[in-house]
N, C-alpha and C positions, 0 to 999 in steps of 0.2 A: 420569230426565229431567235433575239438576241432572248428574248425573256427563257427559251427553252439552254439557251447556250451558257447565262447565268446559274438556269434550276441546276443543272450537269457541275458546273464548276462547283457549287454550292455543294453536292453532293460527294465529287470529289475528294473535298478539305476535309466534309465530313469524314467518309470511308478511311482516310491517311489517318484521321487524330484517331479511332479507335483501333485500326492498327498497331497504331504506336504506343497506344497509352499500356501500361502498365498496370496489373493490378496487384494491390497490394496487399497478404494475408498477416491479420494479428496473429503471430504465434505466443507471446505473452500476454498477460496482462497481470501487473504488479501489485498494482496501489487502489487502492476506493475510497473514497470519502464522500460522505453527504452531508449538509448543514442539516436538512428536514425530508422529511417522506419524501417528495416529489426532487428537488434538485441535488444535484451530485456530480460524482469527475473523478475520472479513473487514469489511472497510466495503463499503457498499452505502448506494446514496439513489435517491428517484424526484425530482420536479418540486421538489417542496415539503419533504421529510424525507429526515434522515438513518439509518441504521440500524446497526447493529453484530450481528454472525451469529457462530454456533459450530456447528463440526462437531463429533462426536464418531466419525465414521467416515472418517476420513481425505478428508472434500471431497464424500464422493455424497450427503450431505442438509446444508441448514444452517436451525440454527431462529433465529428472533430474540430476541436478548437485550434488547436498549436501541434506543428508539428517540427520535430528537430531532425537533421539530415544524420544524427548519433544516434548512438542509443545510449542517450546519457539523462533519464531525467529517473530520480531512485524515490520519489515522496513529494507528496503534495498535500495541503489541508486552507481550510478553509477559517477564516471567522465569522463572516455573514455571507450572505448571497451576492456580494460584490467583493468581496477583499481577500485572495487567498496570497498563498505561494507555493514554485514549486521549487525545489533544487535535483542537483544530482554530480555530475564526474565535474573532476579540475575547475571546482570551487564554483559549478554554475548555481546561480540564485536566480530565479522570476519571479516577478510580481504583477499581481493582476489587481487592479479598481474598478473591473464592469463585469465579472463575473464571469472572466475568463475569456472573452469575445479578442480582448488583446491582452496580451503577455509582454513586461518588458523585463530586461536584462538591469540586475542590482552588480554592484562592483563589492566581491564579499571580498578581497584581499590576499585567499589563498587558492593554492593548483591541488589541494587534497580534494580527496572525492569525498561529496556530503552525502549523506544516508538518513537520517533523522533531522524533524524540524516541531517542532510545538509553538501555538501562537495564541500569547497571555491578551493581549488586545490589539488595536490596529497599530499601536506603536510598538508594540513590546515584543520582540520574537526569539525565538530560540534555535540554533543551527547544531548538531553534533554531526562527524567524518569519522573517517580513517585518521589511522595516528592520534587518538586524542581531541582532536581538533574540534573545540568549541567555539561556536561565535554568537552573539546578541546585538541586538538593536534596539534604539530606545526613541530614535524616529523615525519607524516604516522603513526602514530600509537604505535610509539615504546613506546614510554610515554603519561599519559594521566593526563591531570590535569583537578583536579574539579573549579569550577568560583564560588561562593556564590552569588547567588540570592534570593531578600526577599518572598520568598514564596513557601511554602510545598504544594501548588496545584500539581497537575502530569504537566508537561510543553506537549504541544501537537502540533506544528508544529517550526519548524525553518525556517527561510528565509534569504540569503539576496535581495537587488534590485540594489545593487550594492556592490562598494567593499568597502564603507563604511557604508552602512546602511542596516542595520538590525533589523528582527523581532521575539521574542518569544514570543508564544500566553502559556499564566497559567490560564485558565478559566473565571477568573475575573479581572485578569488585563495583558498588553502585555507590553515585555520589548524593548526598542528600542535604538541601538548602530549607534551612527554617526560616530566612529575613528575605522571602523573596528573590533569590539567584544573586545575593550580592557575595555571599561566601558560599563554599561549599564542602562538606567533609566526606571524605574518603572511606566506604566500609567495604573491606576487603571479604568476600563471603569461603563459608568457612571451606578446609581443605584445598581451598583453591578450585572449586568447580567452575567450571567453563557453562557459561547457561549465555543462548542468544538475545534473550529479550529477555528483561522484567520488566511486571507492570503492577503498580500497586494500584488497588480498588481505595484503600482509606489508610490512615495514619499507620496500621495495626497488620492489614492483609494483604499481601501482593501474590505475583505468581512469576515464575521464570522457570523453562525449558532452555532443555538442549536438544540434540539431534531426536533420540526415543525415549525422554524421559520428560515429565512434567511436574513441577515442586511449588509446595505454597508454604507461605510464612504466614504464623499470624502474631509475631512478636517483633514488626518490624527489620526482619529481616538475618536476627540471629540468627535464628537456624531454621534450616528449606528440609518439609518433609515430603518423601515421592509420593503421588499421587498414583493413583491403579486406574490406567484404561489398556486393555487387555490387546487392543486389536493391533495388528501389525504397523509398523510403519513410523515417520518422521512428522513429529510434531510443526506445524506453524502455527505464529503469536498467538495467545487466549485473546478473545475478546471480552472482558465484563462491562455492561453500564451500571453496575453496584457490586456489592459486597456478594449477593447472592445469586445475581443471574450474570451466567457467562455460557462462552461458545468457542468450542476450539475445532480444529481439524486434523488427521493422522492422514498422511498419503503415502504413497507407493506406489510401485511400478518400474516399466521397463525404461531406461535411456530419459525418464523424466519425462514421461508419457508422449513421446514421438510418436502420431498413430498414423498420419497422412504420411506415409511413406513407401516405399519399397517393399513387400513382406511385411507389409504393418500387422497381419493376425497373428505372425509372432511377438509384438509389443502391445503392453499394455498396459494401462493406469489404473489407481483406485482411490477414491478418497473417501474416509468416513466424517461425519459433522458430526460431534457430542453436543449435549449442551448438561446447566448444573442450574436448579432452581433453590439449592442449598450449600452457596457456598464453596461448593466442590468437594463436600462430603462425600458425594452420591454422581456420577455421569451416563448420562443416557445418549445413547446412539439413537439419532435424529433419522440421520439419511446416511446413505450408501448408496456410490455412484461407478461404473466403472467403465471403462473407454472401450468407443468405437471404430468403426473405419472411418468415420470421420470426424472424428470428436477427441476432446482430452478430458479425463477427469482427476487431473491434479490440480488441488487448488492451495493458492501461492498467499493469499492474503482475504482477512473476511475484517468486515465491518458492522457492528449495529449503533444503531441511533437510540435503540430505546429497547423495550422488553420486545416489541413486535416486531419491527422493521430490520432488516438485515441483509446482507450480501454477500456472496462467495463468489470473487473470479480465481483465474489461473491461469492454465497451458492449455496451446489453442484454442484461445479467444472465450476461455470456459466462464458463461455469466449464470449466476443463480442468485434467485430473489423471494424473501418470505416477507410474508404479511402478517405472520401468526406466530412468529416467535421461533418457526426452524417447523411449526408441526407439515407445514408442506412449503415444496419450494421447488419455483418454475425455473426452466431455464429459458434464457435469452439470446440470442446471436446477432440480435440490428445494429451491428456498429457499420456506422456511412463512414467512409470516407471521403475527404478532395482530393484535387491533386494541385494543390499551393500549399510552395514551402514557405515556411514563415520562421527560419533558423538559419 
């Protein structure tokens, strides 16, 4: 009788905790990064939290590693399979040494929100925010020192293309270090065009958009000429891993593709994948995806690793994965969650 009076209680605590619990829908997903084919780590948030994901199978499951009670984590990257960071709002900084399994809290010094981070080696790192706000470290993070740069725009990509030269894109002008990030000069682009990111491929070619327009320099930056991709919609970051191959995407849609909703057949999303085998002479529409009653197809951020391997998340939890350079690409939905906070 006691053993039946136990199994009942037993079953009880069970019955209450899934009651209780909570589950929780990724509506975004930001940021992607992979060192190699197989491992990688993504940002992801619902309403209220933030989360940070690891694959270990190159993108068709991801488990969670850290999660923040905010929704403040804006960038993450890796140097090896153990050593990344991540940042994001009122100057938060993480560092991870085991491959993300724990996360711990760096003290950067300021309350601005971080958005861009680049990492030269395990000592050497590079932070850009809102307002200007530069910071580096020159041992892992122990210490974080700010750089003064002339301008209160948010800074929005870091680069280098080698171990001397580098790039920061400030909306209207980019800063560019030939001795290693010890100085930096100022180049204002021309007319004053507002572009959200630039990225230069090599000394010579970069690219930088705005909302629906795409520009490429091949004279280091004097002068940005438009590029023609015809299809509708708002550019997010090009991806190149050379001079010659790159990947961008054009999206659109309804309220930023809301489809689990209310009357969701009246909202909708759409994204196109380009890519350019020359440069970006020439761009060819890859894939065309467009949202369902349960799905979103705007995607917010893509990554590749190499000519093959590549990735597109986005809105509502949107994952896609090529093997073949963009010629097909699967989607994914296994993101697990816990339910331990660890923020």
């Amino acid at each position: 009788m006691m053993k039946v009076n136990i199994l009942i209680f037993i079953m009880l605590l069970f019955l209450c905790d899934v009651k209780g619990a909570k589950k929780e829908t990724i509506d975004t997903l930001s940021r992607v990064f992979f060192i190699n084919p197989s491992n990688g780590w993504m940002i992801g948030s619902t309403l209220n939290n933030s989360f940070i994901f690891y694959s270990s199978d190159g993108g068709t499951s991801w488990n969670e590693q850290y999660k923040s009670n905010k929704v403040d984590i804006s960038d993450l990257k890796f140097i090896d399979d153990q050593i990344g960071w991540a940042i994001g709002h009122k100057g938060k900084i993480l560092c991870t040494n085991n491959g993300g399994y724990s996360w711990f809290n760096q003290v950067s010094g300021t309350t601005e929100d971080l958005s861009t981070l680049y990492i030269v080696n395990q000592k050497k790192v590079y932070i850009g925010g809102n307002n200007g706000i530069f910071l580096y470290t020159k041992d892992g993070g122990f210490t974080w020192h700010k750089h003064n740069l002339d301008t209160t725009y948010p800074l929005k990509n870091i680069q280098f293309i080698n171990k001397d030269t580098g790039y920061i894109s400030a909306i209207t002008a980019f800063f560019q270090t030939n001795d290693g990030g010890q100085t930096w000069e100022k180049i204002d682009i021309a007319n004053k065009t507002a572009f959200f990111c630039i990225n230069f491929t090599s000394l010579n070619n970069g690219w930088a958009h705005n909302e629906q327009s795409l520009f490429r320099t091949v004279n280091k930056g004097k002068t940005w000429l438009e590029a023609n991709i015809s299809q509708p919609g708002y550019f997010c970051d090009p991806i190149f891993v050379d001079d010659d191959h790159g990947w961008i995407a054009k999206v659109d849609g309804t309220e930023g593709s809301i489809v689990s909703v209310k009357n969701a057949k009246d909202k909708y999303s759409f994204s196109y994948i380009f890519s350019t085998n020359d440069g970006g002479i020439t761009w060819k529409e890859q894939k065309f995806i467009k949202s369902d009653i349960d799905h979103s197809a705007w995607i917010l951020n893509m990554f590749f690793l190499d000519q093959l391997n590549g990735w597109a998340i986005g809105r509502g939890g949107l994952i896609l994965v090529t093997k073949d350079g963009g010629q097909t690409w699967n989607k994914s939905s296994k993101i697990f969650l816990t339910t331990n906070d660890t923020d």
